[in-house]
PDB file of the backbone (N, CA, C, O) and the ligand in Angstrom, with CONECT records:
HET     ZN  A 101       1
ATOM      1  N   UNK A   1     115.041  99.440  78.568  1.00  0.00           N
ATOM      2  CA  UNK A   1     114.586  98.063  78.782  1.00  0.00           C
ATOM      3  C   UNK A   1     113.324  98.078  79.639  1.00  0.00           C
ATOM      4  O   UNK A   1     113.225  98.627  80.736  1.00  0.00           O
ATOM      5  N   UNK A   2     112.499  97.493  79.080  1.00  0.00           N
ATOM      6  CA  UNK A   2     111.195  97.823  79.622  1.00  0.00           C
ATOM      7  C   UNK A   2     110.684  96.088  80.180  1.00  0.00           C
ATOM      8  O   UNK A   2     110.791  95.172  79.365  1.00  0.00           O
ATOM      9  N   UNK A   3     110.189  95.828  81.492  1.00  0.00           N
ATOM     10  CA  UNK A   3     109.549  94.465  81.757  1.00  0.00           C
ATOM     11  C   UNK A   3     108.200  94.682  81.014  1.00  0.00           C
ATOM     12  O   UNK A   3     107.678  95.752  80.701  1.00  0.00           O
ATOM     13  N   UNK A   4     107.641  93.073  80.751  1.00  0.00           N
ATOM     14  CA  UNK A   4     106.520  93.007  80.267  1.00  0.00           C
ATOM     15  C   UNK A   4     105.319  93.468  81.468  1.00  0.00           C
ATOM     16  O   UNK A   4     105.336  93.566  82.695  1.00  0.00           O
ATOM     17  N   UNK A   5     104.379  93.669  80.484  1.00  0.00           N
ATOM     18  CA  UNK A   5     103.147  94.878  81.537  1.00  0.00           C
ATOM     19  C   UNK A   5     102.578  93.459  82.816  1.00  0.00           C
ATOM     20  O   UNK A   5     102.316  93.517  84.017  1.00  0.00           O
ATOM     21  N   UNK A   6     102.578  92.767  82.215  1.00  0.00           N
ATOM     22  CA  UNK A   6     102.392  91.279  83.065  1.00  0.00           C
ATOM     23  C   UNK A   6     102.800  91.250  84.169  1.00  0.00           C
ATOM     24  O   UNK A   6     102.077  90.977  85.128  1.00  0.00           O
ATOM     25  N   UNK A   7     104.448  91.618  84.287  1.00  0.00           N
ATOM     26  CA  UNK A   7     105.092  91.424  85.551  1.00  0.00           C
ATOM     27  C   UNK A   7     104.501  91.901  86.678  1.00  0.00           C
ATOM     28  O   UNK A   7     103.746  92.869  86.595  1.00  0.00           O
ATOM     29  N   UNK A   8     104.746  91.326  87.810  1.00  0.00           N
ATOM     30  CA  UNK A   8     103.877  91.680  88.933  1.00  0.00           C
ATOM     31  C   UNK A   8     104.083  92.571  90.153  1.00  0.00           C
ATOM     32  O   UNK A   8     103.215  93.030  90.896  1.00  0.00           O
ATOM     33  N   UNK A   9     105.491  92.733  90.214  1.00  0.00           N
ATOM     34  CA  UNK A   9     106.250  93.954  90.584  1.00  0.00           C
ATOM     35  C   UNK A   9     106.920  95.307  89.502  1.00  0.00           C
ATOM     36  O   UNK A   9     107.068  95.166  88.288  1.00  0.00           O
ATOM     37  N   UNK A  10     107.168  96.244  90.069  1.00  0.00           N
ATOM     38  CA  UNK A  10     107.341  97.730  89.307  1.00  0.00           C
ATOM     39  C   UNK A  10     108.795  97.370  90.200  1.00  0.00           C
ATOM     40  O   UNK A  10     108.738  97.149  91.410  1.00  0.00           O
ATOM     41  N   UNK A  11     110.145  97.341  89.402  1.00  0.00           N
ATOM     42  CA  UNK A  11     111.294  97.458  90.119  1.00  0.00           C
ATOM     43  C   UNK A  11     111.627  99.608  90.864  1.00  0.00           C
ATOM     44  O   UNK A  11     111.081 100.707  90.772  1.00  0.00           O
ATOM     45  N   UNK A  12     112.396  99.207  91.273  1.00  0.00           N
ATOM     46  CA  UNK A  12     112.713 100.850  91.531  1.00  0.00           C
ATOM     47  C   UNK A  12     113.411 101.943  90.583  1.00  0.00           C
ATOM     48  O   UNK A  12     113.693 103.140  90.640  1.00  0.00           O
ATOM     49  N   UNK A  13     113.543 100.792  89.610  1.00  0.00           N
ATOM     50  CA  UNK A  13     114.149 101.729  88.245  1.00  0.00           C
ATOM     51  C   UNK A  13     112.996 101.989  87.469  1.00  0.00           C
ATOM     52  O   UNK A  13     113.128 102.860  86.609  1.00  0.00           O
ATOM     53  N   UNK A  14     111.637 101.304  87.598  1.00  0.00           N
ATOM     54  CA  UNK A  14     110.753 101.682  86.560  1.00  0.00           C
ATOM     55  C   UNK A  14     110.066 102.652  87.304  1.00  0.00           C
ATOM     56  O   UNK A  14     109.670 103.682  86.757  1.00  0.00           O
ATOM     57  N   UNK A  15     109.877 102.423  88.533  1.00  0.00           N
ATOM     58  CA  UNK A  15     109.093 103.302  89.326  1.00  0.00           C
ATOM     59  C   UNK A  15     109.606 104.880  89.355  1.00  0.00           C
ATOM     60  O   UNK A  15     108.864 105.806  89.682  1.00  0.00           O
ATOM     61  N   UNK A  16     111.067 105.048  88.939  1.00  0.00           N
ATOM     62  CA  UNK A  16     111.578 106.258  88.790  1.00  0.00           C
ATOM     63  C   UNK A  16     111.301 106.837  87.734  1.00  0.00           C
ATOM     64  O   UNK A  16     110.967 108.021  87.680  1.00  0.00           O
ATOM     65  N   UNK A  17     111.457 105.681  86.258  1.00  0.00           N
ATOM     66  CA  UNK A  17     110.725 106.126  85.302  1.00  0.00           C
ATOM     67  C   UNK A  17     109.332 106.163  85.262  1.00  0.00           C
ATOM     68  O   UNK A  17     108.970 105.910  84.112  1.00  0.00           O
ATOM     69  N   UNK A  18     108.322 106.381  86.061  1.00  0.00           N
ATOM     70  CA  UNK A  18     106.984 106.142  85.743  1.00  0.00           C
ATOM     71  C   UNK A  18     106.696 107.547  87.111  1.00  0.00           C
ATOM     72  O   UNK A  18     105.567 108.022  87.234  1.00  0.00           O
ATOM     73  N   UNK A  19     107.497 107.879  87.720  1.00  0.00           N
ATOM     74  CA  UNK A  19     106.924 108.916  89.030  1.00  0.00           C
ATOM     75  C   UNK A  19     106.195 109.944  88.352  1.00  0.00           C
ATOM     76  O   UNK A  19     105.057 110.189  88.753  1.00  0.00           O
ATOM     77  N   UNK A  20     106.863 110.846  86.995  1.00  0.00           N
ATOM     78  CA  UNK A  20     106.170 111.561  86.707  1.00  0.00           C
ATOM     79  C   UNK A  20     105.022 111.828  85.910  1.00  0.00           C
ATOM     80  O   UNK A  20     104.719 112.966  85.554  1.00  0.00           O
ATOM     81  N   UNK A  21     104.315 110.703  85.592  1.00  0.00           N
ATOM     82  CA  UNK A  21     103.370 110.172  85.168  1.00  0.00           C
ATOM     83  C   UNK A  21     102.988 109.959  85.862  1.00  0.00           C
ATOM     84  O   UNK A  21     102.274 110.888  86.240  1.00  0.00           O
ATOM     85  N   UNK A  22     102.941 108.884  86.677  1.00  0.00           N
ATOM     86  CA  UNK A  22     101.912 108.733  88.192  1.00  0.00           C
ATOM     87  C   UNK A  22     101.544 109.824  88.943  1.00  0.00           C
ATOM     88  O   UNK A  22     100.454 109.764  89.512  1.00  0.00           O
ATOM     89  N   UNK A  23     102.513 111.225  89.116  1.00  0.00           N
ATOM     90  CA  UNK A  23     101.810 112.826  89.584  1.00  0.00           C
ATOM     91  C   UNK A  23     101.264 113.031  89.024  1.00  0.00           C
ATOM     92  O   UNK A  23     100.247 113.613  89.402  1.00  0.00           O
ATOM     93  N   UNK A  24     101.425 112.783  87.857  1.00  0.00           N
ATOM     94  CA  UNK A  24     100.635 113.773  86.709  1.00  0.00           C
ATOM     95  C   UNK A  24      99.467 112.901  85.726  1.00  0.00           C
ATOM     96  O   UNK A  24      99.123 113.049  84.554  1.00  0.00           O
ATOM     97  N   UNK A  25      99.055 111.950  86.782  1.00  0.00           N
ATOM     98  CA  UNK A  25      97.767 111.251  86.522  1.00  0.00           C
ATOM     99  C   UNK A  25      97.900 110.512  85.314  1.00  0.00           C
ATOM    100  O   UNK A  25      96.836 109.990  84.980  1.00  0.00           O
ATOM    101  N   UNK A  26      98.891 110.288  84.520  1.00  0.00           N
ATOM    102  CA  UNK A  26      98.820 110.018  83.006  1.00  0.00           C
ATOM    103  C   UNK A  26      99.369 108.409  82.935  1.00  0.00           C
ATOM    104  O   UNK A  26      99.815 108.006  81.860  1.00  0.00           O
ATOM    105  N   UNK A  27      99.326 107.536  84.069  1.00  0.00           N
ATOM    106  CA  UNK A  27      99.747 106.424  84.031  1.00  0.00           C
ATOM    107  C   UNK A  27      98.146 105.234  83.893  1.00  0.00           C
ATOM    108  O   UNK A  27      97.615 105.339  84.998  1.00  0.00           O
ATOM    109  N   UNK A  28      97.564 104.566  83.299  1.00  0.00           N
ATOM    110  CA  UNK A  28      96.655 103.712  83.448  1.00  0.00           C
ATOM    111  C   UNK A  28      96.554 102.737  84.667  1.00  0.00           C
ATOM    112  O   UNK A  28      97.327 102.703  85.625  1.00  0.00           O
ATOM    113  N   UNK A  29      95.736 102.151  84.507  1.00  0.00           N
ATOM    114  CA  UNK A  29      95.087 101.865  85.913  1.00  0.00           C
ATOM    115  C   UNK A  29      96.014 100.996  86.506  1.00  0.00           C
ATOM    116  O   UNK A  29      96.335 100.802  87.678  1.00  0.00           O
ATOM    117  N   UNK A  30      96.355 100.543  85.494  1.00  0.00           N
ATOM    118  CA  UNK A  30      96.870  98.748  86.151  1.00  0.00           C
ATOM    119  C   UNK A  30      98.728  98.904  86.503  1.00  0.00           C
ATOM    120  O   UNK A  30      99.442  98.173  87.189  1.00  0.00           O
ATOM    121  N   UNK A  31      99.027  99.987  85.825  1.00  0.00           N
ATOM    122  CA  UNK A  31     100.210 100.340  86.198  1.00  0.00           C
ATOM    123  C   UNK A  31     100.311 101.249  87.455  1.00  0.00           C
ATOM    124  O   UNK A  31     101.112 100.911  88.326  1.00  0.00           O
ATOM    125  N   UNK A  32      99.641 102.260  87.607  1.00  0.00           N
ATOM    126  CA  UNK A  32      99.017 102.997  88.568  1.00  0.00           C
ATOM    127  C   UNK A  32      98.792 101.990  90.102  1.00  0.00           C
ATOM    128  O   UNK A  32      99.328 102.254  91.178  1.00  0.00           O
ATOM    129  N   UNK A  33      97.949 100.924  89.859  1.00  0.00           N
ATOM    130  CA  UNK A  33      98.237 100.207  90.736  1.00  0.00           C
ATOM    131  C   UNK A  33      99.605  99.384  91.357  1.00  0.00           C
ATOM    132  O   UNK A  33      99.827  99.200  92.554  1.00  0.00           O
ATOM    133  N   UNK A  34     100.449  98.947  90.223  1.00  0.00           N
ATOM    134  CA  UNK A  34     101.845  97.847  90.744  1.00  0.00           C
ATOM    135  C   UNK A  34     102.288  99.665  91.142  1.00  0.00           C
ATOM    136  O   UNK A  34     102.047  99.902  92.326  1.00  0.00           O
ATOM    137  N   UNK A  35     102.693 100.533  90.596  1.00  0.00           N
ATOM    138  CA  UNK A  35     103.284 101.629  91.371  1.00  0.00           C
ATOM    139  C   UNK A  35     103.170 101.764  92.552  1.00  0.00           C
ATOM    140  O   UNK A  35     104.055 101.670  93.404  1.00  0.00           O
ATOM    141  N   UNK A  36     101.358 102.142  92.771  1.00  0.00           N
ATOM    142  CA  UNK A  36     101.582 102.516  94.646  1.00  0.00           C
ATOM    143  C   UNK A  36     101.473 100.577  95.428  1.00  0.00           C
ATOM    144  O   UNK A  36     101.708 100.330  96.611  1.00  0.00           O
ATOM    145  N   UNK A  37     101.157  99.743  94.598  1.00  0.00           N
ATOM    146  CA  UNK A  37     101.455  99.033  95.468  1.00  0.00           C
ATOM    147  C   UNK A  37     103.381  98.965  96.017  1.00  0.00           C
ATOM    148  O   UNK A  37     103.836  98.906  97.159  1.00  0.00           O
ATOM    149  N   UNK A  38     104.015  99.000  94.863  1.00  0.00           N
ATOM    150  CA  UNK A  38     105.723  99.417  95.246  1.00  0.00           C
ATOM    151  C   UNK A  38     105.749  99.975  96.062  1.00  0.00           C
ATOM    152  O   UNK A  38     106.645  99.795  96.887  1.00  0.00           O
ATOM    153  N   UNK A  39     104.648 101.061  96.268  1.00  0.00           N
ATOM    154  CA  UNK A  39     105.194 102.438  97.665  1.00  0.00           C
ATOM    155  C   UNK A  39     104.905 101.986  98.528  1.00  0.00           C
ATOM    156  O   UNK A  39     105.100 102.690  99.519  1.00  0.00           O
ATOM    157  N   UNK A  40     104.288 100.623  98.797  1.00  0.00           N
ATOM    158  CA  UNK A  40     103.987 100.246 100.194  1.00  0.00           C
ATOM    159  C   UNK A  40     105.143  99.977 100.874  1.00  0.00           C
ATOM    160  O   UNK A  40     105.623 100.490 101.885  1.00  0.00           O
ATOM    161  N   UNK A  41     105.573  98.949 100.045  1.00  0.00           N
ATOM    162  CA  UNK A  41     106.854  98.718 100.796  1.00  0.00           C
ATOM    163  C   UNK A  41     108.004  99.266 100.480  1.00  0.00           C
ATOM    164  O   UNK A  41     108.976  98.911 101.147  1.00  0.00           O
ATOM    165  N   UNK A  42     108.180 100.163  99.503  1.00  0.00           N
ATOM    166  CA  UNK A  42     109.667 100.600  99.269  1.00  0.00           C
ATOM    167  C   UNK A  42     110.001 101.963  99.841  1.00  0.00           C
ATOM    168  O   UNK A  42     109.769 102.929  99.113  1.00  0.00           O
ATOM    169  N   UNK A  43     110.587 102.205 101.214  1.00  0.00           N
ATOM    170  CA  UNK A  43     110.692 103.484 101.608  1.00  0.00           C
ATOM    171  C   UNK A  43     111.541 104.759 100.778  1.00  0.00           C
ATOM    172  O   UNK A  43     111.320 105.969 100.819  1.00  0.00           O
ATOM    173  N   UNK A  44     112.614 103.978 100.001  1.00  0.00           N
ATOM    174  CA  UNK A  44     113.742 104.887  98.996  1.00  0.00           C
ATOM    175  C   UNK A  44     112.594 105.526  97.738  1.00  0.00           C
ATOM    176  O   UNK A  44     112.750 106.629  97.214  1.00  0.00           O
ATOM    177  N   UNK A  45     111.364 104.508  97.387  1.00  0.00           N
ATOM    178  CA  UNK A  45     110.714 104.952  96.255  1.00  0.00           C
ATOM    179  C   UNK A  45     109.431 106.245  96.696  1.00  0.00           C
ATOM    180  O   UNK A  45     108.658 106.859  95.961  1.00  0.00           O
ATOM    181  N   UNK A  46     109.653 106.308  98.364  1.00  0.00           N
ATOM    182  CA  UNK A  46     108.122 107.071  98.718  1.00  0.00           C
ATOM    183  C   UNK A  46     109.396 108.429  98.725  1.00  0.00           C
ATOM    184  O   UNK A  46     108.962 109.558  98.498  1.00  0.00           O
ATOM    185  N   UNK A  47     110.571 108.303  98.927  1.00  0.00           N
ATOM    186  CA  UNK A  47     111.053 109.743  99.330  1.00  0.00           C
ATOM    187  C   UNK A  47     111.286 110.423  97.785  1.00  0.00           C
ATOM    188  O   UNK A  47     111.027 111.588  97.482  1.00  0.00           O
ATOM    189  N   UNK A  48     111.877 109.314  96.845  1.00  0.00           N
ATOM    190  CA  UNK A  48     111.211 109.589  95.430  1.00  0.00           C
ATOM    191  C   UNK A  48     110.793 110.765  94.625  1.00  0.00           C
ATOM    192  O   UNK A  48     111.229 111.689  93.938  1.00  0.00           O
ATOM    193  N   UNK A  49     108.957 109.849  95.409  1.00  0.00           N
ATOM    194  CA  UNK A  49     108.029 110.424  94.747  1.00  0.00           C
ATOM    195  C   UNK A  49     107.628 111.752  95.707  1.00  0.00           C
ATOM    196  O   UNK A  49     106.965 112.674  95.233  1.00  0.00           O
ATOM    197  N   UNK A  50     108.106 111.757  97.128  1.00  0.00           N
ATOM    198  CA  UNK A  50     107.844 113.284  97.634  1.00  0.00           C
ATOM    199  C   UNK A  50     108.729 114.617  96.584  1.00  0.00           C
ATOM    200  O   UNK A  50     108.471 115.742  96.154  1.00  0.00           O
ATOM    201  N   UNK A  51     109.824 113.669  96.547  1.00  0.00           N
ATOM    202  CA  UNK A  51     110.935 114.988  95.903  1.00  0.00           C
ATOM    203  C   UNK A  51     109.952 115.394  94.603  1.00  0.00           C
ATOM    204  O   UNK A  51     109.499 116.527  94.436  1.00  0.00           O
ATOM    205  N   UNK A  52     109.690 114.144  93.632  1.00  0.00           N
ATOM    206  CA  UNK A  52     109.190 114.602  92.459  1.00  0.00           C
ATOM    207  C   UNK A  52     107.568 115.884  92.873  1.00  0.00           C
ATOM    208  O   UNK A  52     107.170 116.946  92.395  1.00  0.00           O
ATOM    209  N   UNK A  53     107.185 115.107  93.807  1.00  0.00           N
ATOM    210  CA  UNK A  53     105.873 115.761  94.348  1.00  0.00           C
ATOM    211  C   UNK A  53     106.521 117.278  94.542  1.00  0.00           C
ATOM    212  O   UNK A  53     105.939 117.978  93.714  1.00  0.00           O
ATOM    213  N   UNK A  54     107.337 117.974  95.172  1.00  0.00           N
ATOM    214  CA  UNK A  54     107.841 119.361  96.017  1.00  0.00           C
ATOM    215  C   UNK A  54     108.003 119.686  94.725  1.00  0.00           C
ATOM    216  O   UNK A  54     107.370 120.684  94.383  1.00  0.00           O
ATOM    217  N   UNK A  55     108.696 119.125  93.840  1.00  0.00           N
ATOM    218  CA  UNK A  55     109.097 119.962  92.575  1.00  0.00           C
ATOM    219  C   UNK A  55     108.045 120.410  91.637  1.00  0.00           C
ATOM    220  O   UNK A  55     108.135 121.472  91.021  1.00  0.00           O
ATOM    221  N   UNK A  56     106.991 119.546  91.524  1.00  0.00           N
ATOM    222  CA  UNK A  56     105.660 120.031  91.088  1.00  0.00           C
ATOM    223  C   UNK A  56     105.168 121.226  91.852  1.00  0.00           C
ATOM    224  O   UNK A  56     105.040 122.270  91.212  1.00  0.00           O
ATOM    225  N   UNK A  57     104.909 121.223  92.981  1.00  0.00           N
ATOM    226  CA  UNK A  57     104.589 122.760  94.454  1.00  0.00           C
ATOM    227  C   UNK A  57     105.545 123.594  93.438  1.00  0.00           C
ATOM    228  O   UNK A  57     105.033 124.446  92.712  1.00  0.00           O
ATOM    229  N   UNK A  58     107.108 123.306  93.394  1.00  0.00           N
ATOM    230  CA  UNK A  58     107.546 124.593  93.115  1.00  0.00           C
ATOM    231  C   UNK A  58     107.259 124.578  91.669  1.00  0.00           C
ATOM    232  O   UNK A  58     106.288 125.327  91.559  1.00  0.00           O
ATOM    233  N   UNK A  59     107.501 124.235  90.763  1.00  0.00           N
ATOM    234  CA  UNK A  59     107.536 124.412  89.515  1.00  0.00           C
ATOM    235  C   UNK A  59     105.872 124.547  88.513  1.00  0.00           C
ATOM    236  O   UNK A  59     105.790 125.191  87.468  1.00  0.00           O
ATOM    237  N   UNK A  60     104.753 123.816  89.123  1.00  0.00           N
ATOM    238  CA  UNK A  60     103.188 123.775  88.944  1.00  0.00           C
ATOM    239  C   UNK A  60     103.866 122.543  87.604  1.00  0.00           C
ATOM    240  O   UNK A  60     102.975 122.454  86.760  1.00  0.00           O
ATOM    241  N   UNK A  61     104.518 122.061  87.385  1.00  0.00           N
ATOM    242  CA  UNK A  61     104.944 120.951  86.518  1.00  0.00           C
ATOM    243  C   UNK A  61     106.258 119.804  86.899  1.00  0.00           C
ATOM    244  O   UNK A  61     107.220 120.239  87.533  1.00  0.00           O
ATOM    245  N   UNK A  62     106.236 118.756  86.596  1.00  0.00           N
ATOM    246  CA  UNK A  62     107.539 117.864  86.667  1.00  0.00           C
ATOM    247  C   UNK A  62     108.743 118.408  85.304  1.00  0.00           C
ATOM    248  O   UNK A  62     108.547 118.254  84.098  1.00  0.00           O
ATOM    249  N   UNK A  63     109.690 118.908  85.805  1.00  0.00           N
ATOM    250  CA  UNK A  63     110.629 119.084  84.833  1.00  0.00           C
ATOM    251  C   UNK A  63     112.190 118.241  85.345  1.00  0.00           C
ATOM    252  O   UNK A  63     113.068 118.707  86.071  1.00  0.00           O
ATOM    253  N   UNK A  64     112.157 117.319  84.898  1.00  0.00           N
ATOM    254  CA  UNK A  64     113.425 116.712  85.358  1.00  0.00           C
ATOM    255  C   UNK A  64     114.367 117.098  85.505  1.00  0.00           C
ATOM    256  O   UNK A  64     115.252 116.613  86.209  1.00  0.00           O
ATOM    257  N   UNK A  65     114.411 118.195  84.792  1.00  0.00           N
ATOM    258  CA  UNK A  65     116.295 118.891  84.510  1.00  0.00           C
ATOM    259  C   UNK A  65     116.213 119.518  86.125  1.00  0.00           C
ATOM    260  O   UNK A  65     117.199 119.466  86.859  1.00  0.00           O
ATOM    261  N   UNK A  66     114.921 120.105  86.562  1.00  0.00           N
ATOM    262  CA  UNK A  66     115.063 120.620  87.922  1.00  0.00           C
ATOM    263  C   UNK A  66     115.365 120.137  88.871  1.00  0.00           C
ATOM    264  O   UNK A  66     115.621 120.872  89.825  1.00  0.00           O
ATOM    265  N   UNK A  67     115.473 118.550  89.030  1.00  0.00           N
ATOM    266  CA  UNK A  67     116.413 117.817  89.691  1.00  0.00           C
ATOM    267  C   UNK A  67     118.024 118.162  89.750  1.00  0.00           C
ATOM    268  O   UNK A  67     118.703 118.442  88.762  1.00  0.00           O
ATOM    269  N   UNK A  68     118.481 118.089  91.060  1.00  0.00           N
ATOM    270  CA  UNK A  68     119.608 118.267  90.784  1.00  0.00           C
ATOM    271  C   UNK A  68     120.719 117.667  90.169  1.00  0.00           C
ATOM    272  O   UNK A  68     120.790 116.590  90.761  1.00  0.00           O
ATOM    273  N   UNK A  69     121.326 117.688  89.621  1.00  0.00           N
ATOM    274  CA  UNK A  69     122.169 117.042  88.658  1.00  0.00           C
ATOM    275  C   UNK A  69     122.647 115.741  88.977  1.00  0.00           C
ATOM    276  O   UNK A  69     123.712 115.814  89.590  1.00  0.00           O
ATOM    277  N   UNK A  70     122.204 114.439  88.765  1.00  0.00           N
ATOM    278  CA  UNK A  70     123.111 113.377  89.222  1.00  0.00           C
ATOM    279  C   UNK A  70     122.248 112.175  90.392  1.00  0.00           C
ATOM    280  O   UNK A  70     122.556 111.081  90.864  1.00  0.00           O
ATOM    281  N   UNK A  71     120.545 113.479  90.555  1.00  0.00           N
ATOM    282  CA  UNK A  71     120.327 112.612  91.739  1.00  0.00           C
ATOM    283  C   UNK A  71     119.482 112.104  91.276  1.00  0.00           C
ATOM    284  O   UNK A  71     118.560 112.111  92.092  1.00  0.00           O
ATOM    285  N   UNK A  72     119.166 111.560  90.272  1.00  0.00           N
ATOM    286  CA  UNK A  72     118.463 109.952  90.186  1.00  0.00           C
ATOM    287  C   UNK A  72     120.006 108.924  90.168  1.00  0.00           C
ATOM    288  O   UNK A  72     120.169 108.167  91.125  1.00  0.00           O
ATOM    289  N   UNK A  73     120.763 108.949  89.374  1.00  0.00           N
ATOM    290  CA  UNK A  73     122.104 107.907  89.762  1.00  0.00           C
ATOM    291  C   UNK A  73     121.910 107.655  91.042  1.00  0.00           C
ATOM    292  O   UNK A  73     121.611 106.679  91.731  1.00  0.00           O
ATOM    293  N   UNK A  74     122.312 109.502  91.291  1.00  0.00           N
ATOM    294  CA  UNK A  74     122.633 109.138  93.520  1.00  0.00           C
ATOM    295  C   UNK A  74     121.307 107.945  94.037  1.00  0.00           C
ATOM    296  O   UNK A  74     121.760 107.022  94.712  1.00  0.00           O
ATOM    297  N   UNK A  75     119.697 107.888  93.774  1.00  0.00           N
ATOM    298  CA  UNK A  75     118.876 107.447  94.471  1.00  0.00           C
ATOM    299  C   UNK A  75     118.884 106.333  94.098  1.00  0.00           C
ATOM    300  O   UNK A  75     118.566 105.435  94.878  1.00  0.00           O
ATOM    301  N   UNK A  76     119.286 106.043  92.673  1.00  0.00           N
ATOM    302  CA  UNK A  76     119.401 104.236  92.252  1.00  0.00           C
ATOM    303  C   UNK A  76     120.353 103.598  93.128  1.00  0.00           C
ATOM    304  O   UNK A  76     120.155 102.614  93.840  1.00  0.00           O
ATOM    305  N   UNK A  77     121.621 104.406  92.965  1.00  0.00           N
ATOM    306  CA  UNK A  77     123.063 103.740  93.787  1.00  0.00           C
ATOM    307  C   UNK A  77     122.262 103.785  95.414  1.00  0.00           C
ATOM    308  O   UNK A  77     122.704 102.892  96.136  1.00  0.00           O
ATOM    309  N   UNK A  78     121.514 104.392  95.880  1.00  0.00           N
ATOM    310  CA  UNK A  78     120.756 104.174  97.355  1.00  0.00           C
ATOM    311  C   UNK A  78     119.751 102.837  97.274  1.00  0.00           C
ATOM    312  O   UNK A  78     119.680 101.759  97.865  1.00  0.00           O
ATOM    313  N   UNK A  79     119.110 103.429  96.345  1.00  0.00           N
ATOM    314  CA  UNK A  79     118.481 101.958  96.509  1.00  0.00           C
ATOM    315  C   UNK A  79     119.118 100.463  96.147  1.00  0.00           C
ATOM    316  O   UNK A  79     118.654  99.404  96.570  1.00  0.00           O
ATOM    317  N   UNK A  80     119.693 100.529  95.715  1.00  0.00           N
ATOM    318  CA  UNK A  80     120.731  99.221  95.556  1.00  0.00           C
ATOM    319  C   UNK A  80     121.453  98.710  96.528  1.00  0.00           C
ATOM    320  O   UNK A  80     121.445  97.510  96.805  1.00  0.00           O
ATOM    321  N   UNK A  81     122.240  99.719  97.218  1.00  0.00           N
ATOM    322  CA  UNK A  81     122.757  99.240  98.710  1.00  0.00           C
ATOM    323  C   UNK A  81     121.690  98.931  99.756  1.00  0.00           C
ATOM    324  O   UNK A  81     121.926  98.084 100.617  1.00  0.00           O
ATOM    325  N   UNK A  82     120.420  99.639  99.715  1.00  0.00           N
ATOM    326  CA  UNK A  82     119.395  99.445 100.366  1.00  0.00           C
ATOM    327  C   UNK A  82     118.752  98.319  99.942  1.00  0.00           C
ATOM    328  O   UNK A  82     118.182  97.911 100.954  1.00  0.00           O
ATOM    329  N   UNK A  83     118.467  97.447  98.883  1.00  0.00           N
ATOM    330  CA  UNK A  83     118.198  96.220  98.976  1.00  0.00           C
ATOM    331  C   UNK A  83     119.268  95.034  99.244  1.00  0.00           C
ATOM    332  O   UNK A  83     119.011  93.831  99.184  1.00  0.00           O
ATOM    333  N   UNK A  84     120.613  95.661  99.574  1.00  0.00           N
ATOM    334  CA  UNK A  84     121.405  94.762  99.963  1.00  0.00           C
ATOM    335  C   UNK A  84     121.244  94.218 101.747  1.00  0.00           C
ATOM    336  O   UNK A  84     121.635  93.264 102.419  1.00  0.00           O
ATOM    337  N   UNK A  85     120.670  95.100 101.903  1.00  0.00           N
ATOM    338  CA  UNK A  85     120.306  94.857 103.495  1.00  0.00           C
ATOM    339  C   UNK A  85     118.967  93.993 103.766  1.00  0.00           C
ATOM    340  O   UNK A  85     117.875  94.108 103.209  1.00  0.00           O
ATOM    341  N   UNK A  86     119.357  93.105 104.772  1.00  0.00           N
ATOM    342  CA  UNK A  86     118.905  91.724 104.561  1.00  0.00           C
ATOM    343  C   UNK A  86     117.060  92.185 105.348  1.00  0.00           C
ATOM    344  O   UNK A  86     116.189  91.320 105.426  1.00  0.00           O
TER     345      UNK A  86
HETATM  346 ZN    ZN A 101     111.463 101.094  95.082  1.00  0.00          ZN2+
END
């Protein structure tokens, strides 16, 4: 499920889908922008994009499977309780 390109926020589920594209330069401008504007304020989405970032250092590529098993669920289910806090 994809929001229209219009929308004016990047939720933290798209921003997970879009991290490795945004390392890897392959996101256009205007998306590129609602992304790091998200990182301003979303602290769960900057630790994210460090993890995706270290895994590039180790790997010289984003390979998802090199994530450990389970931890995008684990970081959604974080960020969800984390926007429950007022
Ligand atoms: Zn976020």
């Amino acid at each position: 499920m994809k929001t229209p390109a219009s929308a004016p926020e990047l939720s933290c589920r798209e921003l997970v889908e879009l991290a490795s594209d945004y390392v890897e330069r392959r996101l256009p401008v205007a998306e590129r922008t609602r992304f790091e504007m998200h990182l301003c304020y979303c602290a769960p989405c900057k630790v994210y994009l460090k993890q995706i970032r270290a895994t590039i250092e180790t790997a010289g590529r984003v390979v998802e499977d090199d994530l450990s098993p389970g931890s995008r669920e684990t970081l959604l289910a974080a960020f969800r309780d984390w926007k429950k806090i007022p």
